[in-house]
SEZA-662890 format. One record per residue (C-alpha): residue in three letters; x, y, z. Coordinates in steps of 0.25 Angstrom, whole numbers, always signed. Layout:
<recs>
REC     r    east   north      up
REC   Ala       X       Y       Z
...
</recs>
This chain:
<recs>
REC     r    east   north      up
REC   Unk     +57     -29     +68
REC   Unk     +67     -20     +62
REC   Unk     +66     -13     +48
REC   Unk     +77     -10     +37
REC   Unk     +78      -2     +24
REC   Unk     +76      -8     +11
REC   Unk     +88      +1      +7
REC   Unk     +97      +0     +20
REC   Unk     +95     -16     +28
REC   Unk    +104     -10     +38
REC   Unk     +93      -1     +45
REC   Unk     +86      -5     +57
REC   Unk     +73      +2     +60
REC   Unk     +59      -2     +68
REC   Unk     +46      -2     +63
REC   Unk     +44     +11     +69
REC   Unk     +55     +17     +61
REC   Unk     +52     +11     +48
REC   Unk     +37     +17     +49
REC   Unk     +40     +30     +54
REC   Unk     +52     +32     +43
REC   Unk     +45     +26     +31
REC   Unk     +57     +25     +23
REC   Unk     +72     +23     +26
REC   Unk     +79     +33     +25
REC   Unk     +88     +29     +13
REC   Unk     +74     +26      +5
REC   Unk     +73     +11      +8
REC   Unk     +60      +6     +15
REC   Unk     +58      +0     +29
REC   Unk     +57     -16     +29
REC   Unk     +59     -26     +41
REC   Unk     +70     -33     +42
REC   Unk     +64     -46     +44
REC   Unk     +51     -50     +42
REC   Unk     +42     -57     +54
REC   Unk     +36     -70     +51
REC   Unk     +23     -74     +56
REC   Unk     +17     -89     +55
REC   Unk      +4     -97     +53
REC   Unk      -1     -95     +67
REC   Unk      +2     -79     +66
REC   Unk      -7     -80     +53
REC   Unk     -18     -87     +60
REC   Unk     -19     -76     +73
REC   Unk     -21     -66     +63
REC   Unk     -34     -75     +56
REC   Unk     -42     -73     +70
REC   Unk     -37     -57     +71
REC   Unk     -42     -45     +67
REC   Unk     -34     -34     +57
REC   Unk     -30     -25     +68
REC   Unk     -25     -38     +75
REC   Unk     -19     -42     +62
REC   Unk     -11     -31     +60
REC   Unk      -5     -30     +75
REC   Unk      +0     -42     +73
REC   Unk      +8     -43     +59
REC   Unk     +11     -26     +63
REC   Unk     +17     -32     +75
REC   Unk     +27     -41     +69
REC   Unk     +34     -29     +60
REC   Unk     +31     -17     +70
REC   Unk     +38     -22     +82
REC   Unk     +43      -8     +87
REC   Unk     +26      -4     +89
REC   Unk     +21      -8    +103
REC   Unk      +9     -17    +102
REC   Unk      +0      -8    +107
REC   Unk      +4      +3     +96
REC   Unk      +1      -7     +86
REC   Unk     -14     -12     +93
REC   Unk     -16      +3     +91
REC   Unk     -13      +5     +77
REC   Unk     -19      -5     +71
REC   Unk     -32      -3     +80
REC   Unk     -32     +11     +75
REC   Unk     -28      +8     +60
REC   Unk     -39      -2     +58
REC   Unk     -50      +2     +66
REC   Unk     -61      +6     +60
REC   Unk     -55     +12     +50
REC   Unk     -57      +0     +39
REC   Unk     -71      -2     +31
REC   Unk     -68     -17     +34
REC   Unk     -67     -26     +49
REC   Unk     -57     -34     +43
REC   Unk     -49     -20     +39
REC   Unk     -45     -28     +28
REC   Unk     -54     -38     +23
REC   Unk     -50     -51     +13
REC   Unk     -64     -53      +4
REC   Unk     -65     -63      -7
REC   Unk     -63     -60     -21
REC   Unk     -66     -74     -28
REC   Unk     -61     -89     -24
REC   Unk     -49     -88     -16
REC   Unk     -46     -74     -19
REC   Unk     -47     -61      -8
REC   Unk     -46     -48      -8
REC   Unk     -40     -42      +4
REC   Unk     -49     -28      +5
REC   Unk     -36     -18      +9
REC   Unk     -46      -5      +8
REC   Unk     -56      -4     +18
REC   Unk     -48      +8     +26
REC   Unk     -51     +21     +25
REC   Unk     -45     +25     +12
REC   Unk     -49     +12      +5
REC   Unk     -36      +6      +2
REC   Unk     -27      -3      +5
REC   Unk     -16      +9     +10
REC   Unk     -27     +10     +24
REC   Unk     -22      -3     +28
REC   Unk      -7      +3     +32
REC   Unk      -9     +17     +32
REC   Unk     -23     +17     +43
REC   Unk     -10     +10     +50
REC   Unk      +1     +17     +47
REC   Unk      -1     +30     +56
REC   Unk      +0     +23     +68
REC   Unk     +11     +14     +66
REC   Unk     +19     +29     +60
REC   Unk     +15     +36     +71
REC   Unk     +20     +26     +81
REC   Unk     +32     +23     +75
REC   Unk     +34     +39     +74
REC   Unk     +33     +39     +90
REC   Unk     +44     +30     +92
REC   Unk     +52     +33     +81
REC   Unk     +52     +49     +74
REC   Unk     +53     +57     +87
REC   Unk     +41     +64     +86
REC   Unk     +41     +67     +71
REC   Unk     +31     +71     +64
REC   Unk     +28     +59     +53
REC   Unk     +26     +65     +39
REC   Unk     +20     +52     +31
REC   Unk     +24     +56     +15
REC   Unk     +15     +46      +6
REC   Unk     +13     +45     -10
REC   Unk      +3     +36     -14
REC   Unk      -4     +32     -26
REC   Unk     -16     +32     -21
REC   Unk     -22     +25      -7
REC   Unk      -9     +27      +0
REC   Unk     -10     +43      +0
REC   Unk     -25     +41      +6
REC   Unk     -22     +31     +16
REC   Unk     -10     +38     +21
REC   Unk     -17     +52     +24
REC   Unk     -29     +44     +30
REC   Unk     -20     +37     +41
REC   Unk     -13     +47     +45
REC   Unk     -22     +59     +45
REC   Unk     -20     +68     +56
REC   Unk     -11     +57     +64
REC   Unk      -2     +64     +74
REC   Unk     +14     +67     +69
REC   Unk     +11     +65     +55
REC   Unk      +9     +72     +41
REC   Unk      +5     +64     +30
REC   Unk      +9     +69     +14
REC   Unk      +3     +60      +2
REC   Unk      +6     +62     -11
REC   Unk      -1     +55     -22
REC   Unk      -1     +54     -39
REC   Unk      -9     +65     -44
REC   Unk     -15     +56     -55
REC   Unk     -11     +45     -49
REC   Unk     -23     +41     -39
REC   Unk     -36     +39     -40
REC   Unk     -48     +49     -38
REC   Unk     -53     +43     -24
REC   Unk     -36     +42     -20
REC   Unk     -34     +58     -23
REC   Unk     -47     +61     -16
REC   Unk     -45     +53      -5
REC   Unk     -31     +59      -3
REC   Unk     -33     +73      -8
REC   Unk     -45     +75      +4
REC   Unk     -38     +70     +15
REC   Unk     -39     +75     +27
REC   Unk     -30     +77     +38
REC   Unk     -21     +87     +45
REC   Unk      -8     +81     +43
REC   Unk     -11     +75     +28
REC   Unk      -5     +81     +14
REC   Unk      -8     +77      +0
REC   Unk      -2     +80     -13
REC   Unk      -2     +74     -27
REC   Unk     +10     +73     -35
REC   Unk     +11     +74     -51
REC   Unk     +15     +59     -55
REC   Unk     +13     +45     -50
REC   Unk     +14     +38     -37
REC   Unk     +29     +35     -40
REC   Unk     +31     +50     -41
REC   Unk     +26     +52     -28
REC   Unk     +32     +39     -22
REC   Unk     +46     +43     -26
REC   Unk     +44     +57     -22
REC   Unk     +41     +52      -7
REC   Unk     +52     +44      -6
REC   Unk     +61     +56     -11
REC   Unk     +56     +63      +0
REC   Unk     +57     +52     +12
REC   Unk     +70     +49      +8
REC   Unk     +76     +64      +6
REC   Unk     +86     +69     +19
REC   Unk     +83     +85     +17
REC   Unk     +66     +80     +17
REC   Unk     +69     +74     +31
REC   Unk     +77     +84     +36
REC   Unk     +65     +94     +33
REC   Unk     +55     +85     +40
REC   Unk     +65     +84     +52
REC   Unk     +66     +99     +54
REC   Unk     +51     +98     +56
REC   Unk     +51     +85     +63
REC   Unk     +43     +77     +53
REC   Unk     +49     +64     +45
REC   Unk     +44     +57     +34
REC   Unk     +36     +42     +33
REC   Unk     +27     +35     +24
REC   Unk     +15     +31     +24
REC   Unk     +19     +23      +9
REC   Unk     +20      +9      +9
REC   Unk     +36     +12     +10
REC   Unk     +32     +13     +26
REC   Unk     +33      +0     +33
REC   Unk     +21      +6     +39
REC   Unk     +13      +5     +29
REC   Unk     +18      -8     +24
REC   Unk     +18     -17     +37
REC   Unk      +4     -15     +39
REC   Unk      +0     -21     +23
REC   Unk      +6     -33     +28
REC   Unk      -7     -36     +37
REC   Unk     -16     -37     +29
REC   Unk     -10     -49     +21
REC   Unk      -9     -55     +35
REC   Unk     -25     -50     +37
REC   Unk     -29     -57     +23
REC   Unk     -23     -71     +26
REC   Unk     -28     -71     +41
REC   Unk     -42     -68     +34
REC   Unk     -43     -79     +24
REC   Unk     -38     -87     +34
REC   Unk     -49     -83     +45
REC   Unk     -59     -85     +34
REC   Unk     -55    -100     +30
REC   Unk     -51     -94     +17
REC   Unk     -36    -101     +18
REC   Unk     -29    -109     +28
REC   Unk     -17    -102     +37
REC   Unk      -5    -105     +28
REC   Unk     -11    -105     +14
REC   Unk      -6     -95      +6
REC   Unk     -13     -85      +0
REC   Unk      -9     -75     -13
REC   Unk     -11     -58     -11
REC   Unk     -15     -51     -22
REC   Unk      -9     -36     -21
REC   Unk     -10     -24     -31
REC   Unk      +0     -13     -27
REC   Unk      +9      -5     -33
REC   Unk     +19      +1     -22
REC   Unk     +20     -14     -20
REC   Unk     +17     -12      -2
REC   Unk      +6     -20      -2
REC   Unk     +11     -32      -8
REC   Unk     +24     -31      -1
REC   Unk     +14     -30     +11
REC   Unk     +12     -43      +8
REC   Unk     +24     -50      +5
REC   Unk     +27     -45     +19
REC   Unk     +16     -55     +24
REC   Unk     +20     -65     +16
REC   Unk     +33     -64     +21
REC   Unk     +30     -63     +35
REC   Unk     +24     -78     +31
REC   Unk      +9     -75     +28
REC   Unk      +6     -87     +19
REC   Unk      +7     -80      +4
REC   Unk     +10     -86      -8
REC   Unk     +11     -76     -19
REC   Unk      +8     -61     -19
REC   Unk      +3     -55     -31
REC   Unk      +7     -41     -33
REC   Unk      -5     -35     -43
REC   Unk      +1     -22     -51
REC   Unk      -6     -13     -62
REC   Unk      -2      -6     -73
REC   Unk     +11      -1     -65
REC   Unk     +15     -15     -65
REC   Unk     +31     -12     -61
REC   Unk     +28     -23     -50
REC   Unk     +23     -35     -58
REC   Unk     +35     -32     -66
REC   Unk     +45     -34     -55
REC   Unk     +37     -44     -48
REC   Unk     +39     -53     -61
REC   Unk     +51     -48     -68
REC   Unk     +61     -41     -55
REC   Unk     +61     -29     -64
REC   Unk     +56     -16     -58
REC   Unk     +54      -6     -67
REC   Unk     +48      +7     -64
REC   Unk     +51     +14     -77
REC   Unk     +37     +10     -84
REC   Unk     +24     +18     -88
REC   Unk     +16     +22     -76
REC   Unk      +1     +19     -78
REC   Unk     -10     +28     -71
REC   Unk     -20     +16     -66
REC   Unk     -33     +14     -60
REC   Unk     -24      +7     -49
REC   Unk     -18     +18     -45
REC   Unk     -12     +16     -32
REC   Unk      -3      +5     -41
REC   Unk      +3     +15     -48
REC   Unk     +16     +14     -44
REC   Unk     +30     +11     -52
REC   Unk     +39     +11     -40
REC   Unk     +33      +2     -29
REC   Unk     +41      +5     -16
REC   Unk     +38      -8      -8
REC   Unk     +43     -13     -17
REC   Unk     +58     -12     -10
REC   Unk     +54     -19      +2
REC   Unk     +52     -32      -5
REC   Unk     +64     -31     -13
REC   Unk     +72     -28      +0
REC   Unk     +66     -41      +7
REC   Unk     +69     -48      -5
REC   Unk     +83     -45      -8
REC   Unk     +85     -50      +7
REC   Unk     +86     -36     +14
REC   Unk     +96     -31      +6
REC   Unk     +94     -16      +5
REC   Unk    +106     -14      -4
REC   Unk     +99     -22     -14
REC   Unk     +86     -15     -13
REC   Unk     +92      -2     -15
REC   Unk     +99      -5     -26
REC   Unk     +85     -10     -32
REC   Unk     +78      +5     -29
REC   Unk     +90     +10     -34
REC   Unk     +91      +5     -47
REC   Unk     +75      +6     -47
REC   Unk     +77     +22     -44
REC   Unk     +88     +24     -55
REC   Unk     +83     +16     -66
REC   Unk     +68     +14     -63
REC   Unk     +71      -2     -61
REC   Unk     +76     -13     -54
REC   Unk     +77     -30     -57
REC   Unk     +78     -39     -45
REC   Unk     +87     -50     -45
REC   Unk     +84     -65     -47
REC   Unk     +83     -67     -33
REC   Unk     +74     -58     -29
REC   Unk     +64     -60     -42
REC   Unk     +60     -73     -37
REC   Unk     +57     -70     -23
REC   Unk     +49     -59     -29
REC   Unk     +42     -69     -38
REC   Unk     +40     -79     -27
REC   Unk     +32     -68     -19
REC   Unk     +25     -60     -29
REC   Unk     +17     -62     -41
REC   Unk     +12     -50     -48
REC   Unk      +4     -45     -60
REC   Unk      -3     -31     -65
REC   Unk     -15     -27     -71
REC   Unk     -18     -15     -80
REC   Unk     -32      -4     -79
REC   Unk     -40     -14     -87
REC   Unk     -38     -27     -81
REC   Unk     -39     -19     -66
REC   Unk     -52     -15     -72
REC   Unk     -57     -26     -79
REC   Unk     -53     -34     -65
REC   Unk     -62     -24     -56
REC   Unk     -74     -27     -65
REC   Unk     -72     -41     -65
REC   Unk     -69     -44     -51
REC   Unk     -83     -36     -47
REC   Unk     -92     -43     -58
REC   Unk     -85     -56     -52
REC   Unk     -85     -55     -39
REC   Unk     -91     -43     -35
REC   Unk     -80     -36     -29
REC   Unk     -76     -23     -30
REC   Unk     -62     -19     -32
REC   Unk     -51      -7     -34
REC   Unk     -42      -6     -45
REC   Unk     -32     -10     -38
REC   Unk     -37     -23     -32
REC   Unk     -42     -26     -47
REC   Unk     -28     -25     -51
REC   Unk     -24     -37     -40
REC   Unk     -35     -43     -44
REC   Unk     -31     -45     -59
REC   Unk     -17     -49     -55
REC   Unk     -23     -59     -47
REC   Unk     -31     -67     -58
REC   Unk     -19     -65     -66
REC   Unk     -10     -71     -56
REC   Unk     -20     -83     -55
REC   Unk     -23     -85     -71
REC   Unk      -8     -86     -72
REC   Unk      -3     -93     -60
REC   Unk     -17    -102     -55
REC   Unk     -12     -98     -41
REC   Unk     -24    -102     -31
REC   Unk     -20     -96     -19
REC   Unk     -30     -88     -10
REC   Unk     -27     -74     -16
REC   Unk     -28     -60      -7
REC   Unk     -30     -49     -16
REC   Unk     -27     -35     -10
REC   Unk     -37     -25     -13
REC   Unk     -33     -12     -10
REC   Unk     -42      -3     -12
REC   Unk     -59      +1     -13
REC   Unk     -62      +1     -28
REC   Unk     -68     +15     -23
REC   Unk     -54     +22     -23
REC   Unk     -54     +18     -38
REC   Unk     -69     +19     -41
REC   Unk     -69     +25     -58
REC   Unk     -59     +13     -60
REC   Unk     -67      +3     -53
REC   Unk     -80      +7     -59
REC   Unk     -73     +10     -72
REC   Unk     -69      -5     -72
REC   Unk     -83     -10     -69
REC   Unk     -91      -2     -78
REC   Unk     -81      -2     -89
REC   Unk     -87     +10     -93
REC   Unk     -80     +25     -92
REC   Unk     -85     +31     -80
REC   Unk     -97     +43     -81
REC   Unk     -90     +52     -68
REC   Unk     -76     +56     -66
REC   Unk     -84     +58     -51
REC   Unk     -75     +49     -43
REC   Unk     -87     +48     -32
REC   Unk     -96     +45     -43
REC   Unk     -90     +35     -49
REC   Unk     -89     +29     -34
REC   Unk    -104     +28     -33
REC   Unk    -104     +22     -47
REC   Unk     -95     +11     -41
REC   Unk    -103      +8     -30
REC   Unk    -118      +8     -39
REC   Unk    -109      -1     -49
REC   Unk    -103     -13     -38
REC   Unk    -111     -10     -25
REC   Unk    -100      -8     -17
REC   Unk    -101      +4      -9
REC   Unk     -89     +15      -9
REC   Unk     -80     +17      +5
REC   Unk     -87     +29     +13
REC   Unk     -72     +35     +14
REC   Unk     -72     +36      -2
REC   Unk     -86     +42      -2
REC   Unk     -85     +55      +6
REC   Unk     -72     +58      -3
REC   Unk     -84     +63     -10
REC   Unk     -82     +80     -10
REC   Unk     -71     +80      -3
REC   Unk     -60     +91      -7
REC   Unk     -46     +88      -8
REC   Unk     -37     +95      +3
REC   Unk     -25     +92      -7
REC   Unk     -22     +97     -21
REC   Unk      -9     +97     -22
REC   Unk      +0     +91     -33
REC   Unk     +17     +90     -34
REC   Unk     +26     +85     -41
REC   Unk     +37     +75     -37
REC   Unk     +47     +84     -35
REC   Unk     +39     +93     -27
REC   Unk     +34     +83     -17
REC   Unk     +45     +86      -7
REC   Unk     +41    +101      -6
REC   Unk     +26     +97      -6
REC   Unk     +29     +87      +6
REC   Unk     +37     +99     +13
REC   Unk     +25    +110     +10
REC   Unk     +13     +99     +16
REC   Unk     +23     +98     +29
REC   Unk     +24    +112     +29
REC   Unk     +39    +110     +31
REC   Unk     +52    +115     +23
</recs>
């Protein structure tokens, strides 16, 4: 399996490459050149397996360049008792033929555990074969669970140094905490005034800057991501689409071959892209929904071709969807324009220039064939989370309420009955005043984020993740706070480098 650039299809790389890298020099992302195709009978091994088995065998198909045994290893070591769940990640049902496939029982509650408890051992291995003893420095923005997940994994982990910078306003109370007291001897965090395309954009400057480079040279060190703009962190998403299917079909839920719809909120748009990678790969789908909130740039393009980033930016109790400039989304858009980088580029180029881009014809309906998509705002996220729990008792984030919504709205509108998977990717305890706000209706008596937890859990009687419990009293180790333009010298001063 080679891999190429979504901004230069002439490049040849490994897996190994691609992961250690993170991005391509000239600023376009890694993406196989071909995509490996599986059938009925592949689908059907993986009903009578495991997750860890699971996931050795689709990882195999796209890492070819990792001995067996390495990859045995890390996925023994990723999902090993470090997930609240046997399943790892568990499909429950939601009402009729609806699911929710639980993407947060890791150790951050999130979705993001699913790659990043992974990613450290497939970066380390490919830094053995292919950075000649460099030491990996992983540069990370995040609106939210990334940041936490990122530091988690790769805490103390031999050859590296991870750096996170995150929103200041931007996430919520539980995310900053989380982040702000990690612990770790090789881990750096910093806020950043502005939003998660400030501090998006601002990495990408820094990846994809020569002098930055050659400073970390000088100090054998280079730069990869632990973003979703890492292969890395991709490949692994794709499993658990795979993992969903193969555990309705182990439970009589479906037959091997009936296609089923997925339900996906995000914003940076990996996670859907996760899984039109399975689809692709021949995992039966028939639409994927991709759920948006307020910062709906995506149900626009989805529907209309037109991306348009110049728009208001809205502050939501979604937060980690707060994004107006959805990376991943150039790898679809490469694939779909048939490999053609040329094309690609001159999409992100007109995209950095003027803030927007159409697609042509052609392209719109592929797109439209794939995807359906719709948003929801604060009061509808809220006004779902209250009415999925009085109906059917379970318990959701803000952002699974926003999949939620565009779900029944997708159904009201199109009467598709297709066994849906909806992707829950978070505990509601990461967002806990929200959730509780939405199910009192009321204002909320304590701006105490761990009192409002142990409201949440004498209001529903579901009980809180330890790991989000004994945040309680911690102090943060990080207070910092930068600008944009001062991210560069910040990332130089936590290396101790000039």
């Amino acid at each position: 399996m080679e891999y190429t650039s979504t901004r230069n299809n002439t490049l040849r790389e490994t897996a190994s490459f691609a992961i250690a890298n993170g991005i391509s020099k000239e600023g376009g992302l890694f993406v196989p050149t071909t995509i490996p195709q599986v059938d009925a009978d592949f689908i059907a091994s993986l009903a009578k397996k495991t997750y860890i088995e699971q996931a050795r065998d689709v990882l195999s198909l796209f890492l070819t360049d990792y001995p067996a045994a390495e990859l045995a290893a890390a996925t023994e070591g990723a999902y090993t008792g470090r997930f609240g769940s046997e399943a790892v990640a568990p499909v429950v049902p939601l009402t009729g033929n609806t699911y929710v496939l639980e993407l947060f029982r890791g150790p951050t509650c999130a979705f993001k555990d699913m790659a990043l408890q992974l990613l450290p051992y497939l970066l380390t291995g490919a830094a053995k074969r292919v950075s000649d003893g460099k030491e990996t420095v992983i540069l990370v923005a995040t609106s939210g669970d990334t940041g936490k997940a990122a530091l988690e994994g790769f805490k103390d982990v031999p050859g590296t140094k991870i750096l996170v910078f995150f929103p200041s306003d931007g996430v919520s109370p539980m995310q900053k905490l989380q982040m702000t007291t990690q612990e770790g001897a090789n881990v750096g965090v910093c806020a950043i005034k502005g939003n998660f395309d400030d501090a998006q954009t601002g990495v990408k400057a820094i990846f994809t800057d020569p002098a930055v480079r050659e400073t970390l040279a000088r100090h054998n060190m280079q730069f990869s991501s632990a973003n979703s703009i890492n292969w890395g962190r991709l490949v692994p998403q794709i499993v658990y689409y795979f993992s969903a299917y193969a555990g309705l079909l182990a439970a009589g839920k479906i037959r091997n071959g009936d296609k089923v719809n997925f339900c996906v909120p995000t914003g940076n748009f990996g996670n859907i892209l996760a899984a039109y990678y399975a689809k692709e790969m021949g995992l039966p789908v028939n639409k994927l929904i991709c759920a948006s909130n307020e910062n709906d740039v995506l149900t626009e393009f989805l529907t209309t071709g037109r991306y348009n980033r110049v728009r208001p930016f809205h502050t939501t109790v979604s937060p980690s969807m707060d994004i107006l400039i959805s990376s991943n989304l150039e790898r679809l858009l490469f694939h779909l324009a048939g490999n053609d980088s040329e094309k690609t580029k001159a999409l992100f180029a007109a995209l950095a220039k003027t803030g927007e881009y159409t697609v042509d014809g052609t392209m719109l309906s592929a797109i439209r064939a794939l995807f359906a998509a719709g948003s929801a705002n604060d009061a509808g996220t809220k006004e779902t989370i209250r009415d999925t729990f009085e109906k059917t008792g379970y318990l959701c984030d803000t952002h699974t309420a926003v999949a939620i919504r565009v779900y029944n709205e997708y159904c009201a509108k199109t009467g598709d009955g297709t066994p849906t998977v909806i992707a829950s990717t978070a505990s509601p305890y990461k967002f806990s005043r929200a959730v509780l706000g939405a199910l009192t209706n009321e204002s909320l008596p304590s701006d105490d984020e761990f009192e409002t937890l142990s409201a949440l859990e004498a209001k529903t009687g579901v009980k809180a993740p330890e790991n989000l419990r004994t945040l309680r009293g911690k102090t943060p180790r990080f207070t910092d706070v930068c600008t944009q333009a001062e991210m560069e010298e910040k990332v130089f001063g936590l290396l101790g480098v000039r």
